[in-house]
LOFI-841465 format. One record per residue (C-alpha): x negated, y, z; residue in one letter. Coordinates in steps of 0.2 Angstrom, whole numbers, plus 5000, padded with zeros to 4 digits. Layout:
BEGIN
XYZa
...
***
This chain:
BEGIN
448754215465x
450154205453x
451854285448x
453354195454x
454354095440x
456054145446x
457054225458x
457954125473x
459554075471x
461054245473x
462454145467x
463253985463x
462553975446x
460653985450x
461153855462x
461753745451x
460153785438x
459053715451x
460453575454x
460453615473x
462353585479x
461953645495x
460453765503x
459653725518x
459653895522x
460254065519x
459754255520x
460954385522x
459954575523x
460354735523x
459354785507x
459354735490x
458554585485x
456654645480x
455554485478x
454054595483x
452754565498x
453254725506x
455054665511x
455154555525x
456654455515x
455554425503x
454054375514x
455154265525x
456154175511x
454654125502x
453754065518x
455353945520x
455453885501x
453453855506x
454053745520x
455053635508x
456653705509x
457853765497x
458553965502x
459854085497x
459754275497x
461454355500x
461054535500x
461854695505x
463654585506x
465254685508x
465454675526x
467254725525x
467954545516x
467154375517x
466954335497x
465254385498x
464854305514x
465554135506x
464654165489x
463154025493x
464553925501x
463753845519x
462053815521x
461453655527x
460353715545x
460753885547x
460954085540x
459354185545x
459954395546x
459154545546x
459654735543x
458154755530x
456554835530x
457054975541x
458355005555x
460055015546x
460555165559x
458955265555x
459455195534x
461155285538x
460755435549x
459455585552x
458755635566x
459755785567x
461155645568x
461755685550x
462355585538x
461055525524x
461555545505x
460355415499x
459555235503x
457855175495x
458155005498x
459855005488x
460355005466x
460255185464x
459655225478x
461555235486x
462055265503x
462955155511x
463054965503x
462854905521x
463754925539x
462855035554x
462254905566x
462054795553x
461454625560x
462854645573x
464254675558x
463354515548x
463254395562x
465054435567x
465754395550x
464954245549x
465554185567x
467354225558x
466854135545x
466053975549x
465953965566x
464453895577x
463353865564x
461753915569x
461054095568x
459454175569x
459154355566x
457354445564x
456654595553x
456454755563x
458254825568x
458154645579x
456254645585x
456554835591x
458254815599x
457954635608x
457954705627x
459354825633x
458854985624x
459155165623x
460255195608x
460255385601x
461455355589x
462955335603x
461755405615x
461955255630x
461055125633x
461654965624x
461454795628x
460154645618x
460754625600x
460754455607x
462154475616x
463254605602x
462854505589x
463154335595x
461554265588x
460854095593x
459054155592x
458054305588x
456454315580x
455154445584x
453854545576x
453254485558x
453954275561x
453154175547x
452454065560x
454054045573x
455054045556x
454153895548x
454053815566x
456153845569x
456653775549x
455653635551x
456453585567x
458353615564x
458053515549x
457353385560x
459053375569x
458553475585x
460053565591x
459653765589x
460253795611x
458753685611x
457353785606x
456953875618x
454853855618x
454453935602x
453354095605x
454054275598x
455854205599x
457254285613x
458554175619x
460154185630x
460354045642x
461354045660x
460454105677x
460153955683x
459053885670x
457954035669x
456153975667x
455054015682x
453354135679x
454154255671x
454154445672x
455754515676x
456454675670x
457954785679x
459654695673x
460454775660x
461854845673x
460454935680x
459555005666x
461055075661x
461455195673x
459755195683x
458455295672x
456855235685x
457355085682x
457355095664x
455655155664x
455155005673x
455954885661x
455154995647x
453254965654x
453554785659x
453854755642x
452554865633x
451254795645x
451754585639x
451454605621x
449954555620x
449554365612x
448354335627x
448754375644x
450754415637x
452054345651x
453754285647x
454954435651x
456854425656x
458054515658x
459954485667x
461154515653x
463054475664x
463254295667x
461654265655x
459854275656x
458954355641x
457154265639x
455754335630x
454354215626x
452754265622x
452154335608x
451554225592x
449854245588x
449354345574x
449054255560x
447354205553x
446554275540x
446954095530x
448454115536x
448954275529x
447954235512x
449254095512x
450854225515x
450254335500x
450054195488x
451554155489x
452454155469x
453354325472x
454254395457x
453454575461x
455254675457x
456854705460x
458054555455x
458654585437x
460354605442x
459954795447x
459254835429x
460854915425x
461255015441x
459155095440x
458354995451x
457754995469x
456855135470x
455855095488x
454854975479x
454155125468x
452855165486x
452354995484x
452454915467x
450554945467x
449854945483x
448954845493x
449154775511x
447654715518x
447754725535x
449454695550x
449254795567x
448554935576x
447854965590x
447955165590x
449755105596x
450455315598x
451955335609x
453255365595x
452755215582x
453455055586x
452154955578x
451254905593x
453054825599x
453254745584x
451754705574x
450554685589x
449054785593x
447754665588x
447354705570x
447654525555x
446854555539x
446754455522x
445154395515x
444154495501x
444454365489x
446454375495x
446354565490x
445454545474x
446654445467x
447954545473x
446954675462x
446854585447x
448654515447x
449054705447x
448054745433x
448754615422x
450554665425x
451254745408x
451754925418x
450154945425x
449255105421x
447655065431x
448055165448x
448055055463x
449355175475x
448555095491x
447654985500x
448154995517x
449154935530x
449955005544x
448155115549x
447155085533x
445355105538x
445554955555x
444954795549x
444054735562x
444454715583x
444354905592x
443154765604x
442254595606x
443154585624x
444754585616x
444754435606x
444554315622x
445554425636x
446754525625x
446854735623x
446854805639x
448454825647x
449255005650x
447555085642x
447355155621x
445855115612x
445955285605x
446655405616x
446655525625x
444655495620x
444055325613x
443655195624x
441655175628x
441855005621x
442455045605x
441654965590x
441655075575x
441354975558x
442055035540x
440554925532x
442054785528x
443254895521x
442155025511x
441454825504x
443354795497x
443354965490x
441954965482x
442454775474x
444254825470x
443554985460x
442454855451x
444354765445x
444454775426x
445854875422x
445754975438x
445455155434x
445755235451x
446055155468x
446955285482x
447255285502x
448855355505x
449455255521x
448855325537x
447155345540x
446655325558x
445255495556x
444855475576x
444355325571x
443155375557x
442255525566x
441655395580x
440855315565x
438755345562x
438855285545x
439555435535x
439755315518x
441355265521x
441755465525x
440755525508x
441555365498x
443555415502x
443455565498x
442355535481x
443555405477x
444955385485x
446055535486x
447255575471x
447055775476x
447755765493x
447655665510x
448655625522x
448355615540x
449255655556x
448555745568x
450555775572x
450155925587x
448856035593x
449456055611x
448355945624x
450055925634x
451255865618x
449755765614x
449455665627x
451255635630x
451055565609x
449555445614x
448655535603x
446755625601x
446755785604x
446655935590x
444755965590x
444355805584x
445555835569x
444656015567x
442955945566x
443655815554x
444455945543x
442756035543x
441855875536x
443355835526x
443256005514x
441156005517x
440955845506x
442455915493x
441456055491x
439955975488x
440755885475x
441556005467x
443355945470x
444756035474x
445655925486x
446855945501x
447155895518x
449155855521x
449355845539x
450955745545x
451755865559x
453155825572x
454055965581x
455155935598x
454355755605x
454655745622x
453155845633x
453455995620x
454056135627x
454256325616x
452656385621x
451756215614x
452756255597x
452156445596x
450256365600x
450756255585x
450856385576x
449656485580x
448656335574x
449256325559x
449256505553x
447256495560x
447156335547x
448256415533x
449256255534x
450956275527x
452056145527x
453156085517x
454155985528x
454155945546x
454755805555x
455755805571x
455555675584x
456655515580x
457055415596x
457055225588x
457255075598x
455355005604x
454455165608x
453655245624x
454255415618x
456055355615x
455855315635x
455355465639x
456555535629x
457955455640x
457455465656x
456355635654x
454955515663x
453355465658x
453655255659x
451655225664x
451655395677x
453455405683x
453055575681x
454355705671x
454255745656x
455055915646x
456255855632x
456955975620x
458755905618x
459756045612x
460256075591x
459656255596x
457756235606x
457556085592x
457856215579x
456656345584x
455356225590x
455556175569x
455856335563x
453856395573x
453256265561x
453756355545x
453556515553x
453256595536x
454856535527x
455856695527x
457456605532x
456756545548x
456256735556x
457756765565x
457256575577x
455656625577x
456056795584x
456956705596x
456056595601x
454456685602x
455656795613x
456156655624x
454356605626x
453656765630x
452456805617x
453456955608x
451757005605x
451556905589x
453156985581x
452257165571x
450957195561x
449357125569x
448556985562x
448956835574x
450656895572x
451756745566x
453156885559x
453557065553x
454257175564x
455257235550x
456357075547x
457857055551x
457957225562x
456757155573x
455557285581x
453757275589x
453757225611x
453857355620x
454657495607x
456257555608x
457257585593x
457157765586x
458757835590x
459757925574x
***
């Protein structure tokens, strides 16, 4: 593993530096240009350069004039567009639908350098542009919005980004393989309406030449106004993601047939070796020096990734849709090198941040069954309880610790990315337990337990709280013994669908019991993708039909987060109310389960009337 000897090309004159006249293909994204591993552009750009190709990177281009969309000049095969490492409306917005002041993935960390609905806005401009040149569009605002989808931003359902953007082709999931598999066949001469066989790509074509064996989904008219039969379309796609038994999905757009193929396999471990070897520069492109940088690279500058997937697969996350459940990871001697490019970088101050992934302590299948008949459809491995067949093994990943602690140069090592601790308890071998928490927490760990109530829970996909409780317990035993002092930091989410007011008072009850204070709680997002976002549409669970409670209004979402920082003296006059509303006054006086004084904010004790003057 090696550092990269040069950014790829931004402008004319890096173009002619390399004496290229014309690229084969160009990038446009939402972000900055960082030529770093943990941004997709990055990834996908070298993976094409691997291919043979040369490749522009046109980032974060003024969508309102065409100069910067003409700055490469026309590539020879086609542009390839994506909004950036996240969804450029969750970039923009807060769940609370306000507006953001700041963008990690932008010079300064600047809000707005790109458009809402970003891969929309870019492929539009180029249609204006140039025309039918060919377009593919990937990265996650695509792979998330690539059936009809609930979109909370103009709350209504809106149609494929195939169809809004007017896109040839759309890549899903993480693409190096369908990526290298489309370059090298437009520069072969195939026409782009022709590839219509490549796994993990969507494609439009006309009714009548819709492939037979697939699995249909409501038409998009339908999904629209008809909230069963969103549900429906949701769980037909959430149960074909998988690379084994996954069926071709479609889905009526108008006069056009959406078509889903399969998903691409997850890479091989060579395979993925091969993607991180690649000659990354490791920073932001030097044409940020001046404006401070890109400061979303400072999570990751030195980390880790070791692993793609998850199969804990929670309601709310989308990276079961994206990613895949079944879990790709990189060889030891991948990570090691990894490790000591790291410690040879000049900035390097011997703390590895992370070595993780999207749950950092999976690196093997959840089963043996899975690898030849695929992760059971409709079912978790995790949840409510773990499965009966779950196979529980940190031996491989305590091993990569314990190796990368070895790394001269490497000082400290850290987990910060989510731990799955289910996952750990249903371990017999405490090593990897007594290990983390000897080594591998810089003073606090972060899990997420995210509720305590069975109902919100379930409605999460997630364990429920008494296995975090016995974890917790193990968690401070070991610190103690070791005579550290360090912390659990659980992640929290308040109004998800399923949680009602007298689920966040239990939550907070919880939480005083724990002498848990956060410091900031998350509301629930609805993003494109999710089983949660469904449920919060429809107000049906997509798997039961059954209805689910969602809090929807500014005010219930307000209290429901306020129970969460009960102590805050700015929140009591929500909590009174909503302790109020959910008929537990009791826990407003002196008493110690109360959550509040009776004293604040005139607030008096159930049950007492007010002494009259």
């Amino acid at each position: 593993m090696r550092l990269g000897d040069s950014f790829l090309p931004v402008c004319r004159a890096d173009m002619e530096a390399r004496g290229i006249k014309q690229l084969d293909y160009i990038i446009i994204t939402g972000d900055a240009y960082v030529d770093h591993p943990s941004f997709g552009t990055a990834i996908i750009s070298r993976v094409i350069e691997a291919e043979g190709y040369s490749v522009g990177i046109i980032a974060q281009p003024d969508w309102r004039a065409k100069a910067d969309f003409e700055r490469l000049g026309r590539p020879r095969y086609a542009f390839l567009v994506n909004s950036g490492n996240i969804d450029s409306m969750v970039a923009h917005y807060t769940a609370a639908l306000k507006k953001r002041s700041d963008d990690a993935y932008t010079p300064g960390g600047k809000a707005g350098k790109r458009p809402d609905r970003a891969v929309n806005v870019y492929c539009q401009k180029i249609r204006e542009i140039y025309g039918d040149i060919p377009i593919v569009i990937g990265g996650l605002e695509a792979s998330l919005r690539r059936f009809a989808h609930y979109d909370y931003w103009a709350d209504g359902v809106h149609p494929s980004i195939l169809v809004s953007s007017g896109a040839d082709l759309l890549s899903y999931g993480m693409g190096e393989l369908q990526t290298a598999e489309i370059v090298n066949r437009l520069a072969a001469g195939e026409p782009i309406a022709s590839l219509r066989d490549i796994r993990g790509t969507c494609y439009l074509c006309s009714p009548s030449e819709t492939p037979f064996g697939a699995a249909q989904c409501p038409d998009f008219e339908l999904v629209k106004k008809d909230k069963k039969s969103y549900c429906k379309a949701t769980r037909i796609q959430m149960d074909n993601q998988d690379e084994i038994y996954g069926k071709m999905v479609i889905q009526r757009h108008g006069g056009k047939m959406l078509v889903q193929n399969p998903p691409m396999r997850v890479l091989t471990t060579a395979e993925l070796d091969r993607v991180y070897a690649l000659p990354y520069m490791r920073r932001w492109h030097p044409s940020y020096d001046a404006l401070g940088g890109v400061p979303g690279i400072e999570e990751v500058e030195f980390s880790i990734a070791h692993n793609r997937g998850c199969f804990g697969s929670c309601n709310f996350c989308s990276i079961a849709f994206h990613q895949g459940r079944k879990i790709a990871v990189r060889s030891e001697e991948s990570v090691l090198a990894e490790a000591r490019l790291l410690a040879s970088l000049p900035n390097f101050k011997g703390y590895i941040h992370d070595v993780g992934g999207p749950t950092a302590n999976f690196r093997r299948p959840s089963c043996s069954k899975q690898l030849a008949q695929g992760l059971c459809k409709g079912k978790k491995c995790l949840a409510p309880t773990p499965c009966p067949a779950l196979e529980v093994d940190h031996g491989g990943y305590l091993a990569l610790l314990q190796k990368i602690r070895a790394v001269p140069g490497v000082k400290k090592v850290f987990i910060r990315s989510g731990i799955r601790y289910d996952y750990m308890m249903k371990d017999p071998d405490d090593s990897f337990f007594k290990e983390l928490v000897e080594y591998h927490v810089s003073g606090q760990l972060k899990v997420a337990p995210e509720h305590c109530s069975g109902d919100v829970l379930d409605a999460m996909g997630k364990p429920h709280i008494d296995v975090y409780r016995d974890f917790s317990e193990k968690f401070y035993q070991i610190t103690k013994r070791l005579g550290k002092k360090q912390y659990l930091v659980p992640y929290l989410m308040s109004s998800h669908p399923g949680s009602k007011l007298k689920d966040a008072v239990e939550l907070a009850l919880f939480l005083k019991e724990m002498d848990i204070r956060p410091e900031q709680v998350q509301d629930f997002y609805p993003t494109p993708g999710t089983v949660s976002t469904c449920m919060f549409y429809t107000g049906l669970n997509p798997y039961t039909m059954e209805p689910v409670s969602v809090p929807r209004s500014p005010e219930e979402k307000a209290m429901q987060r306020a129970l969460l920082q009960y102590f805050l003296p700015k929140n009591r006059p929500l909590v009174q109310k909503a302790l109020r509303l959910a008929g537990r006054a009791d826990l407003i006086g002196p008493g110690k389960r109360c959550l509040i004084p009776a004293e604040a904010q005139g607030m008096r004790p159930a049950g007492k009337a007010r002494r009259k003057k």
